[in-house]
N, CA, C and O of each residue as an XYZ file, in Angstrom:
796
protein
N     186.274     60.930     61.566
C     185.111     61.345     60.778
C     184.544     62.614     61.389
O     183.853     62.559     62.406
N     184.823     63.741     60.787
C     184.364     65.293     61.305
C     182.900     65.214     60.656
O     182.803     64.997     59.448
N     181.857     65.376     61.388
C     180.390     65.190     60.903
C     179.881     66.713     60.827
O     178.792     66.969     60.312
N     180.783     67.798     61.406
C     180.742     68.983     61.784
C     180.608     69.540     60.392
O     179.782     70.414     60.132
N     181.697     68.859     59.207
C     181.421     69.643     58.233
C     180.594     69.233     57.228
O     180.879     69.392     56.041
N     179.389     68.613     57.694
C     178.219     68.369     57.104
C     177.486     69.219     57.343
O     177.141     70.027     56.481
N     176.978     69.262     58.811
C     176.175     70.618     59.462
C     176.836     71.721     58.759
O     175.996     72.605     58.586
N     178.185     72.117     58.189
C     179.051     73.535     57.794
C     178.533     73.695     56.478
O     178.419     74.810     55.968
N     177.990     71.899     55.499
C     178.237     72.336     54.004
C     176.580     72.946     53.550
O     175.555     73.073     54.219
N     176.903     73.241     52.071
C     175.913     73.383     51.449
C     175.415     72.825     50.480
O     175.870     73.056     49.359
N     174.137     71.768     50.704
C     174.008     70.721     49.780
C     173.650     71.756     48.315
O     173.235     72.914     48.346
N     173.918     71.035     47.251
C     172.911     71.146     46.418
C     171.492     70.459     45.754
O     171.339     69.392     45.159
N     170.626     71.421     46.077
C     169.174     70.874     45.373
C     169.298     70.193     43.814
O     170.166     70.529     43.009
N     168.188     69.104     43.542
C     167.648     69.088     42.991
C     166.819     69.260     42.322
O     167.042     68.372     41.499
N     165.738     69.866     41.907
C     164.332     70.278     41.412
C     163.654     70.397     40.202
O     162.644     71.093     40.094
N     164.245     69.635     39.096
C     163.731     69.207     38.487
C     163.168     67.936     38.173
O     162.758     67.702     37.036
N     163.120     67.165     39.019
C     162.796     65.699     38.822
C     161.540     65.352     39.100
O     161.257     65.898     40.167
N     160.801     64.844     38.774
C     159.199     64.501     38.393
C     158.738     64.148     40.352
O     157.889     64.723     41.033
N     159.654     63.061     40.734
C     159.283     62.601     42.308
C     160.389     62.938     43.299
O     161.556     62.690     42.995
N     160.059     63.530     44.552
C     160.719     63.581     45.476
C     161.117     62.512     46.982
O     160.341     62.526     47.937
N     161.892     61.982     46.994
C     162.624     61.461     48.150
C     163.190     61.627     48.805
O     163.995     62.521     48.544
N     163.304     61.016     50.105
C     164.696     61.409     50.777
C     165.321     60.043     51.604
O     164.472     59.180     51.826
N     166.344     59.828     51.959
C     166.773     58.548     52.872
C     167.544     59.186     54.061
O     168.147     60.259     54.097
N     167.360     58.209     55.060
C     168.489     58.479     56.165
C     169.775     58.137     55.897
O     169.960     57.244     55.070
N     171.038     58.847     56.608
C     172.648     58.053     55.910
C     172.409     58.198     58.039
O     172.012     59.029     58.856
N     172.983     56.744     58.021
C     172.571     56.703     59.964
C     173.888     56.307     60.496
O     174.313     55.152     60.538
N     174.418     57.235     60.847
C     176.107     56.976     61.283
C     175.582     56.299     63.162
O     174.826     56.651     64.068
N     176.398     55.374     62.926
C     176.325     54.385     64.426
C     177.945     54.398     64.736
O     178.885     54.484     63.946
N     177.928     54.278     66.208
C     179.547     54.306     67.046
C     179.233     52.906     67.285
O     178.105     52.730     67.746
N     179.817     52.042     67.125
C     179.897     50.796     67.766
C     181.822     50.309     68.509
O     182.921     50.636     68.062
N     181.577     49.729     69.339
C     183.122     49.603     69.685
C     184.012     51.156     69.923
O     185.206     51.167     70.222
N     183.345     52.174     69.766
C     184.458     53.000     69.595
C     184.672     53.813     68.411
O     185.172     54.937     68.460
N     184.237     53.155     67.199
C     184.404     53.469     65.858
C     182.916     53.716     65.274
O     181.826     53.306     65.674
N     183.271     54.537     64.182
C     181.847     54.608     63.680
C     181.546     54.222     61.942
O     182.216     54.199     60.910
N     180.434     54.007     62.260
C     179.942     53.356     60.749
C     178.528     53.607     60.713
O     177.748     54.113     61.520
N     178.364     52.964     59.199
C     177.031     52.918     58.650
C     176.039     52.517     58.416
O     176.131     52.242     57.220
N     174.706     52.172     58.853
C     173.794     51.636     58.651
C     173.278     51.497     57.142
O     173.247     52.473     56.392
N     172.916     50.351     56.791
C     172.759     49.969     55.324
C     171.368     48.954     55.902
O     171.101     48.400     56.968
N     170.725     49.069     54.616
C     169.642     48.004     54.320
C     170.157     47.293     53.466
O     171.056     47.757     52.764
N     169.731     46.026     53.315
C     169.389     45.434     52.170
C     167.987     45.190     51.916
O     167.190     44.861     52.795
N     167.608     45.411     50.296
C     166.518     45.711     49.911
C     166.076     43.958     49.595
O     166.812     43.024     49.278
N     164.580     43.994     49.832
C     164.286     42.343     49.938
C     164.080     42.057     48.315
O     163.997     42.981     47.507
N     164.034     41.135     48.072
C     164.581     40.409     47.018
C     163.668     40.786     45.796
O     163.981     41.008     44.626
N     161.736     40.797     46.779
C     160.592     41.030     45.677
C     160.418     42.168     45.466
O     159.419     42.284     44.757
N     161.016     43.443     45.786
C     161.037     44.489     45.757
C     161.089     44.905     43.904
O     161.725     44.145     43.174
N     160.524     45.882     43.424
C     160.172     45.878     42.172
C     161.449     46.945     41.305
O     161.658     46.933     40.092
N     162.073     47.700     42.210
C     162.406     48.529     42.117
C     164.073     48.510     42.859
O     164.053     48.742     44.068
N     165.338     48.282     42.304
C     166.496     47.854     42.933
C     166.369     46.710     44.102
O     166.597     46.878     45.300
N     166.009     45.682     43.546
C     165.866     44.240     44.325
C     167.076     43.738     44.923
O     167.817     43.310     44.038
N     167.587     43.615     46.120
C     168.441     43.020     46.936
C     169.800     43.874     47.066
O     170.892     43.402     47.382
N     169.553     45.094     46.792
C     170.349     46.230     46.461
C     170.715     46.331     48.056
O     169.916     45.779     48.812
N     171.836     46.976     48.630
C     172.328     47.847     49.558
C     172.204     49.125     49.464
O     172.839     49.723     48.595
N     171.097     50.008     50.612
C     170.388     51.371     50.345
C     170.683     51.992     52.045
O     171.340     51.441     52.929
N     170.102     53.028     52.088
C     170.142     53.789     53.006
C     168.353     53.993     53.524
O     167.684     54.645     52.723
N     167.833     53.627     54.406
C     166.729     53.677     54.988
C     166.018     54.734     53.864
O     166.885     55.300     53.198
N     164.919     55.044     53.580
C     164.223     55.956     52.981
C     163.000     55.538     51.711
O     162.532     54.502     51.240
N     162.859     56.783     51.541
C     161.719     56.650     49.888
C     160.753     57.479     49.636
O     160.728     58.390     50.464
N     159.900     57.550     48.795
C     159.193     58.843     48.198
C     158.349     59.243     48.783
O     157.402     58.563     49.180
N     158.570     60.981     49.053
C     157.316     61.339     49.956
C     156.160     61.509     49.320
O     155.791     61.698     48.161
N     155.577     61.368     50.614
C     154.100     61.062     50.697
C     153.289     62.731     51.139
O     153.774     63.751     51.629
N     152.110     62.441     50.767
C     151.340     63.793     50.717
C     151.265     64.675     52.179
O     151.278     65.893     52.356
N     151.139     62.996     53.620
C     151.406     63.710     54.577
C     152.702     64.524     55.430
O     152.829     65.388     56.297
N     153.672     63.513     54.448
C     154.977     64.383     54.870
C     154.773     66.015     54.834
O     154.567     66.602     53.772
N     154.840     66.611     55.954
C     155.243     68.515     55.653
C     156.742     68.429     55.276
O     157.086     69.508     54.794
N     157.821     67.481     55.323
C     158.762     68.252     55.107
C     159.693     66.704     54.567
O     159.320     65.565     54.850
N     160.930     67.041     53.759
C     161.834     65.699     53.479
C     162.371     64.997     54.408
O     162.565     63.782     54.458
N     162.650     65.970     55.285
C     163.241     65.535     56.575
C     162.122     64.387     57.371
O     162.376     63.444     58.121
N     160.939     64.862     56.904
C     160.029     63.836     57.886
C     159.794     62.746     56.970
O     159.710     61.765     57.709
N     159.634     62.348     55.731
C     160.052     61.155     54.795
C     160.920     60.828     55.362
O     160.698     59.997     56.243
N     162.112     61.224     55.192
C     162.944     60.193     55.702
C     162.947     59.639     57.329
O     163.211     58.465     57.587
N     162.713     60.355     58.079
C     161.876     59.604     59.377
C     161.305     58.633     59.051
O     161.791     57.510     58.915
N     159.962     59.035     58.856
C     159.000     58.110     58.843
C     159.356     56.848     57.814
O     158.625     55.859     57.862
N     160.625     56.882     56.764
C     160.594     55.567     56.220
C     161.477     54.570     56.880
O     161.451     53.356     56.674
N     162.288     55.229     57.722
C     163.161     54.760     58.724
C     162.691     54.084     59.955
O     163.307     53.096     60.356
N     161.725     54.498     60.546
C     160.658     54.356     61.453
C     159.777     53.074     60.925
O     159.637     52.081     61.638
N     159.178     53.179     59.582
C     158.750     51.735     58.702
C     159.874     51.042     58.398
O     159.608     49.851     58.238
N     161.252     51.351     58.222
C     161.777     50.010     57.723
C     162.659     49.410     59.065
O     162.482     48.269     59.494
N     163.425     50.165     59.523
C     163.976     49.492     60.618
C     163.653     49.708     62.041
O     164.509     49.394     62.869
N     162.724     50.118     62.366
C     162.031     50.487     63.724
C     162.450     51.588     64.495
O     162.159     51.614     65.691
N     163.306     52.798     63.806
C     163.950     53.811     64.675
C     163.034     54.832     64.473
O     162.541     55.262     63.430
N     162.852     55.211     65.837
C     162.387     55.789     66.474
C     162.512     57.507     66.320
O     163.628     58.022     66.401
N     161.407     58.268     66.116
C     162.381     59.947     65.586
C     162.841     60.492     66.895
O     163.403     61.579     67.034
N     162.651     59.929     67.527
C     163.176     60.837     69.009
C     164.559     60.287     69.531
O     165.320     60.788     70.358
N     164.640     59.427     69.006
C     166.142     58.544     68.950
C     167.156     59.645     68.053
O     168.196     60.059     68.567
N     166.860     59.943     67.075
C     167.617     60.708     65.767
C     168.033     61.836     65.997
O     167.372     62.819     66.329
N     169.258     61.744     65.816
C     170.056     63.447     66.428
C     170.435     63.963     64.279
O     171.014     63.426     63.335
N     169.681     65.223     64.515
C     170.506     65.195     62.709
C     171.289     65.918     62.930
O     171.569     66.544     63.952
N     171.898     65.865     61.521
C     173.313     66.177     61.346
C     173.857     67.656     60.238
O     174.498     68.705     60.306
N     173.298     67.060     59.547
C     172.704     68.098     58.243
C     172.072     67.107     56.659
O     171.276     66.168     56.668
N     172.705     67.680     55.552
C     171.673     67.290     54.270
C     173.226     66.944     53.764
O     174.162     67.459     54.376
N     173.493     66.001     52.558
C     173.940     66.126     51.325
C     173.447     66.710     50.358
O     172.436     67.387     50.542
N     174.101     66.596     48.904
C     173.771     67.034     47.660
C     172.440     66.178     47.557
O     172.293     65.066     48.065
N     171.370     66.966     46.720
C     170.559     65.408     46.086
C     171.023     64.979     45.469
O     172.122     65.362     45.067
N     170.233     63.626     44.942
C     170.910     63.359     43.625
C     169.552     62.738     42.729
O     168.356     62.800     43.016
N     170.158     62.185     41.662
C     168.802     61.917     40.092
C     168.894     60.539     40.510
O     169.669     60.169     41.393
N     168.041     59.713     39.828
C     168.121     58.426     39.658
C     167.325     58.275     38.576
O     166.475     59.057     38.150
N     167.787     56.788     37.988
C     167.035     56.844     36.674
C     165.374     56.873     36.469
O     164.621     57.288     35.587
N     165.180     56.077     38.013
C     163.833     56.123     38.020
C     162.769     57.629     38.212
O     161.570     57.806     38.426
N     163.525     58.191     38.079
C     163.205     60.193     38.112
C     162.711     60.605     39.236
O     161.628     61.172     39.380
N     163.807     60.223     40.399
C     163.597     60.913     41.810
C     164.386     61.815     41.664
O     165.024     61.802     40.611
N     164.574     62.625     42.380
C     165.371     63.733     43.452
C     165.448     62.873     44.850
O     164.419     62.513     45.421
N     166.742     62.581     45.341
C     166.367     62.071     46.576
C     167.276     63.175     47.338
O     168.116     63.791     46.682
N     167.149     63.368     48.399
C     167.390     64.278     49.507
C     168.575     63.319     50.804
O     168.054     62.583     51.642
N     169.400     63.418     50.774
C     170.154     62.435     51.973
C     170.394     63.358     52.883
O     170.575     64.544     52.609
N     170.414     62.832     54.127
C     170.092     63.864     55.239
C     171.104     62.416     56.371
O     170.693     61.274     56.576
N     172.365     63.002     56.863
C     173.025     62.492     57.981
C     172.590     62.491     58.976
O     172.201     63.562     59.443
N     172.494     61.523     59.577
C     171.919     61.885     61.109
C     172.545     60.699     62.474
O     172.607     59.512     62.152
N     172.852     60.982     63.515
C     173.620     60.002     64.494
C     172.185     59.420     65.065
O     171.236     60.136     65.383
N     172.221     57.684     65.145
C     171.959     57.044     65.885
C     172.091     56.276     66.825
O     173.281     56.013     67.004
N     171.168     55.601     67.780
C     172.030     54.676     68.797
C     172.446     53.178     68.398
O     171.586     52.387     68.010
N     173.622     52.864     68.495
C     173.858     51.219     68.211
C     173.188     50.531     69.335
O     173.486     50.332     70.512
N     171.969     50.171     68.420
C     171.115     49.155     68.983
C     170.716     48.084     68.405
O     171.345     47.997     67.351
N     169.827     46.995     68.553
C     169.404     46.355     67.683
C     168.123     46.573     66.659
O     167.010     46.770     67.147
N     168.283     46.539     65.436
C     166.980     47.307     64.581
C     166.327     46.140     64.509
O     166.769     45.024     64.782
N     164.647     46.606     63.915
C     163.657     45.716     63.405
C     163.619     45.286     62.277
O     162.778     46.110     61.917
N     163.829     44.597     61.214
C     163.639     44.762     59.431
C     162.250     44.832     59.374
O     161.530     44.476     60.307
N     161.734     45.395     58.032
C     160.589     45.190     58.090
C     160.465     44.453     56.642
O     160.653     44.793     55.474
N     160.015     43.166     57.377
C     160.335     41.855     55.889
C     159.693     42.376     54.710
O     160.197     41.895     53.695
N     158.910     43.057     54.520
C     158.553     43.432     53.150
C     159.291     44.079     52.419
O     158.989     44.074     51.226
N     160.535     44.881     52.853
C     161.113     45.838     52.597
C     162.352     45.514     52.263
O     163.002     45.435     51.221
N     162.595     45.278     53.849
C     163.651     44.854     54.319
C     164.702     43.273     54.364
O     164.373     42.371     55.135
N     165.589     43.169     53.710
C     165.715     41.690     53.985
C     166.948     41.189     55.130
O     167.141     40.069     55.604
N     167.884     42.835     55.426
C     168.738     42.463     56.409
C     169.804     43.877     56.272
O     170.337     44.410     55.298
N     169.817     44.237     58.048
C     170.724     45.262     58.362
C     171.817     45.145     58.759
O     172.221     44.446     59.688
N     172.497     45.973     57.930
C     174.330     45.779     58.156
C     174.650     46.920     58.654
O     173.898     47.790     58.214
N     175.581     47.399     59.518
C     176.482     48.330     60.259
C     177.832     48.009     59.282
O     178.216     46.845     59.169
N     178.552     49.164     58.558
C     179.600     48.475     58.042
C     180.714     49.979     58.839
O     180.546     51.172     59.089
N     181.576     49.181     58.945
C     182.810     50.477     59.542
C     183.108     51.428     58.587
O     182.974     51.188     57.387
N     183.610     52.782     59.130
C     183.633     53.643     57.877
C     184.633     53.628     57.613
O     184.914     54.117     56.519
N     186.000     52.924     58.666
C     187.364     52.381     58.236
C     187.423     51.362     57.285
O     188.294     51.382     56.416
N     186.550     50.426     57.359
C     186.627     49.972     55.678
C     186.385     50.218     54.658
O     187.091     49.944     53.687
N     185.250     50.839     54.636
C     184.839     51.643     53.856
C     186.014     52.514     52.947
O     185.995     52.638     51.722
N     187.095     53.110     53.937
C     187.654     53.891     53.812
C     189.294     52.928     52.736
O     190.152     53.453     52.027
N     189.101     51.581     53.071
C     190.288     51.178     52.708
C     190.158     50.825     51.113
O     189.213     50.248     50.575
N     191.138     51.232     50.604
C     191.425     51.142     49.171
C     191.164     49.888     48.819
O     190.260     49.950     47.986
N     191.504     48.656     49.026
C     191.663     47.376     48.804
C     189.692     46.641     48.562
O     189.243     45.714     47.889
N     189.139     47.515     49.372
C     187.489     47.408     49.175
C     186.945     48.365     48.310
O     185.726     48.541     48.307
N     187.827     49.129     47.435
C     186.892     50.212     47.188
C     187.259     49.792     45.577
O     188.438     49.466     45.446
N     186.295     49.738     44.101
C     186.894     49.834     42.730
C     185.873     50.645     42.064
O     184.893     51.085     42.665
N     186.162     50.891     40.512
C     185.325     51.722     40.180
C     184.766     50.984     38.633
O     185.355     50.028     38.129
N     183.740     51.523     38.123
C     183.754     51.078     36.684
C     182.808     52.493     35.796
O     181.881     53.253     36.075
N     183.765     52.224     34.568
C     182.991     53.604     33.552
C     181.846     52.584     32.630
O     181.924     51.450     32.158
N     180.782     53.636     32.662
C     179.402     52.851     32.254
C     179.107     54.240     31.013
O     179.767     55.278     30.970
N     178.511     54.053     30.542
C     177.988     54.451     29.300
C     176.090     54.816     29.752
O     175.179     54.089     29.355
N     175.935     55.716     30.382
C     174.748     55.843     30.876
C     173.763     56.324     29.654
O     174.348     57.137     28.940
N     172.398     56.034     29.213
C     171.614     56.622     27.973
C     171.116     58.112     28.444
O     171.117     59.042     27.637
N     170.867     58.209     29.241
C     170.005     59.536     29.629
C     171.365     60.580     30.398
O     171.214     61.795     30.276
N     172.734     60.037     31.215
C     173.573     61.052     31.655
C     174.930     61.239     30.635
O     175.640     62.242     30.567
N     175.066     60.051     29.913
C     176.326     59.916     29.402
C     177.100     59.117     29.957
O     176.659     58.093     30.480
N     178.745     59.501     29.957
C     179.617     58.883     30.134
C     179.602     58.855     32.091
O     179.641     59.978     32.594
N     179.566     58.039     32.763
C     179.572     58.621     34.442
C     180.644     56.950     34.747
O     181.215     56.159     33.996
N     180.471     57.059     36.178
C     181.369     56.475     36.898
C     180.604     55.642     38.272
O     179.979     56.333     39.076
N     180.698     54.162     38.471
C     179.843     53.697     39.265
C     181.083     53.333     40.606
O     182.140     52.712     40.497
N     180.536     53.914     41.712
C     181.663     53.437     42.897
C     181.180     52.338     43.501
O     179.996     52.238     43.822
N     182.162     51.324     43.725
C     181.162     50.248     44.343
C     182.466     50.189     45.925
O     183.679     50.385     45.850
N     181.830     49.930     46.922
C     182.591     49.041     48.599
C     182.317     47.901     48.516
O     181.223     47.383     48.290
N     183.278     47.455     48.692
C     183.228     46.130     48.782
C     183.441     45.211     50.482
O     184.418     44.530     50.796
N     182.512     45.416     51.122
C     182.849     45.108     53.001
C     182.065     44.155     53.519
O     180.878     44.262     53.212
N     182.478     42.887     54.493
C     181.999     42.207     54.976
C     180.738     41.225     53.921
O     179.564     40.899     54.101
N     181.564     41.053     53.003
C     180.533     40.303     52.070
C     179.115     41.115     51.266
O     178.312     40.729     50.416
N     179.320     42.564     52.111
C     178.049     43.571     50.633
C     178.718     44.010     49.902
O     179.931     43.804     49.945
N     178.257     44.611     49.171
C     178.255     45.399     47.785
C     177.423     47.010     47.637
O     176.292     46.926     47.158
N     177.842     48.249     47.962
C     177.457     49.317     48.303
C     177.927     49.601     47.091
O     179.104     49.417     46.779
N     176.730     50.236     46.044
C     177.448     50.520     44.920
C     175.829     51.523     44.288
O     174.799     51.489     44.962
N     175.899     52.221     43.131
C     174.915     53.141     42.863
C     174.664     54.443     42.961
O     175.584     55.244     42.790
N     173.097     54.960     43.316
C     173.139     55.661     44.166
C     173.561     55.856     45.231
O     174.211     56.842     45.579
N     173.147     54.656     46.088
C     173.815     54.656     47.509
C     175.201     54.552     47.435
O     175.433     55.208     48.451
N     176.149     54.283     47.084
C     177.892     54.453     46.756
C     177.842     55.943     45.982
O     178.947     56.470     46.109
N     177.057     56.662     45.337
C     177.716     58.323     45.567
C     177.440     58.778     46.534
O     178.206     59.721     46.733
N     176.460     58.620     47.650
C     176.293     59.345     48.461
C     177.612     58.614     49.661
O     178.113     59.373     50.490
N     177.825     57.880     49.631
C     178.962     57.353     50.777
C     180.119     57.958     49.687
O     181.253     57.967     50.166
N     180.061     58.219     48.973
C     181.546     58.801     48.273
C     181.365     60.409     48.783
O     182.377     60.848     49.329
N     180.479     61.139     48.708
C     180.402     62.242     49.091
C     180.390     62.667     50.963
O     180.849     63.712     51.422
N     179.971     61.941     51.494
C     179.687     61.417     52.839
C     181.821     61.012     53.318
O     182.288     61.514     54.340
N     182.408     60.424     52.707
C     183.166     60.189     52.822
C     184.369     61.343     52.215
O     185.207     61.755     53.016
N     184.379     61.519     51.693
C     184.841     63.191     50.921
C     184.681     64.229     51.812
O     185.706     64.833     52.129
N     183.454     64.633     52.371
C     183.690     65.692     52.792
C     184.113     65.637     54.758
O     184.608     66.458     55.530
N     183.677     64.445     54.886
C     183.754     63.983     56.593
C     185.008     63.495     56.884
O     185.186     63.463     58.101
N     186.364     62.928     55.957
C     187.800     62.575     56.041
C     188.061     62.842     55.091
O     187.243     63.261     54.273
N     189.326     62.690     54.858
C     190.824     63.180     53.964
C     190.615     62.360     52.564
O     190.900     62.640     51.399
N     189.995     61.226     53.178
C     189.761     59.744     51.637
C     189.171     60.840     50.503
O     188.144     61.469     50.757
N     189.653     60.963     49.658
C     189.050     61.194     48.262
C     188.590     60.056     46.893
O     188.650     58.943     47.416
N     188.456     59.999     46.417
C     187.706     58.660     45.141
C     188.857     58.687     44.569
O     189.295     59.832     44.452
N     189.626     57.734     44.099
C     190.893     57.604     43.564
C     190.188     58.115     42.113
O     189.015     57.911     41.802
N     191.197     58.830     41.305
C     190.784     58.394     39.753
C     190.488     57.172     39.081
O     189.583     56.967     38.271
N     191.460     56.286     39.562
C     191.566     55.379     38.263
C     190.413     54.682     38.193
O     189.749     54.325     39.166
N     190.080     54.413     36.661
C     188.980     53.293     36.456
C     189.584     52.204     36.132
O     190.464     52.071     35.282
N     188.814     50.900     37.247
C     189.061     49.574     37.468
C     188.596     48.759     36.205
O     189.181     47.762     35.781
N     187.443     49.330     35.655
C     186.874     48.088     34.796
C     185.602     49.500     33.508
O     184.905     50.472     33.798
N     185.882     48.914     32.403
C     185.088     49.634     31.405
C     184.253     49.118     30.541
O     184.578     48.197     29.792
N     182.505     49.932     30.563
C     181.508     48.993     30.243
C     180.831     49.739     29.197
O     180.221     50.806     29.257
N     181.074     48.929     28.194
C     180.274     49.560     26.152
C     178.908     50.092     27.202
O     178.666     51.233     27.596
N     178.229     48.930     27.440
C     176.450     49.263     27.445
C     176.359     49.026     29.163
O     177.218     48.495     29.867
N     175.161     49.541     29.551
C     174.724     49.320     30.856
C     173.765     48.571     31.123
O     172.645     49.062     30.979
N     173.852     47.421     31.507
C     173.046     45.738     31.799
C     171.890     46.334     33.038
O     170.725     45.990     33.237
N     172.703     47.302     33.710
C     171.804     46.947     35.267
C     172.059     48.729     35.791
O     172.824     49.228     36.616
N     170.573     49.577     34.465
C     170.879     50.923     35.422
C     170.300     50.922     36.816
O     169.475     50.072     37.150
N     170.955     52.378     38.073
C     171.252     51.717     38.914
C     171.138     53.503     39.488
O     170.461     53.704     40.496
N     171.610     54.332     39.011
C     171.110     55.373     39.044
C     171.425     56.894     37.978
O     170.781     57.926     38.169
């Protein structure tokens, strides 16, 4: 995983979207190998309930900058610390239906043990980016979106989660540009209407 050519790329902005966000993508070495820090979102959450996400959420008036949203929501949800956080660089933004711009911003942390923060939070996973990476976990499905059109949902399938959404383009892009893995073409499964938009 070359993280080098994150710091090299050039995200693209968003800026038309009504609210701004940003999340952490928190690459951890454990064993030797490295992977990803994931939330799961707690169940009463109003807004993608029990979903698999990336630390983060909408800034706030005192944020000066995206970069410090995503701190500080990282800091509220799993107890890391900004002086702990080595960054890395930015991804693309991206839309969501709920009319963010979110901002993903890579950054290396220490494999330690995190805090959840039960309101938020209902449980943190480290998943390897070698599985991540393996075909046999990875499928796709074509959705019929109302507001984008025709798009494509990536879902991982590792250690019993489900990384799929927003958070599965940004690990598709995260994964694209940091190893050789590219998104296979083929579509696994094809859907008339969309039950559960998602982003």
């Amino acid at each position: 995983m070359d993280l080098g050519r994150v710091t090299d790329s050039v995200p693209r902005p968003v800026t038309d979207e009504d609210r701004d966000a940003a999340v952490l993508v928190p690459v951890v070495v454990r064993e030797g190998e490295p992977g990803l820090l994931f939330t799961k979102r707690a169940d009463h959450l109003g807004e993608h309930p029990g979903q698999m996400s990336f630390p983060g959420g909408g800034r706030e008036p005192g944020d000066a900058t995206l970069w410090e949203t995503a701190l500080r929501e990282a800091r509220e949800e799993i107890g890391l610390r900004p002086e702990e956080v080595e960054g890395v660089g930015r991804l693309d933004d991206i839309r969501t239906v709920t009319n963010y711009a979110v901002t993903p911003f890579v950054a290396k942390i220490p494999d330690r043990r995190y805090d959840p923060d039960e309101r938020e939070v209902a449980e943190i996973a480290v998943l390897p980016v070698s599985a991540l990476l393996d075909a046999d976990n990875y499928e796709t499905e074509h959705r019929d979106h109302p507001n984008y059109g025709e798009i494509v949902i990536h879902f991982f399938h590792v250690d019993g989660y489900t990384v799929w959404g927003a958070t599965g383009r940004i690990v598709v892009q995260l994964l694209e540009l940091t190893t050789d893995w590219r998104a296979p073409e083929r579509i696994d499964r094809f859907v008339d209407t969309d039950p559960d938009l998602d982003d």
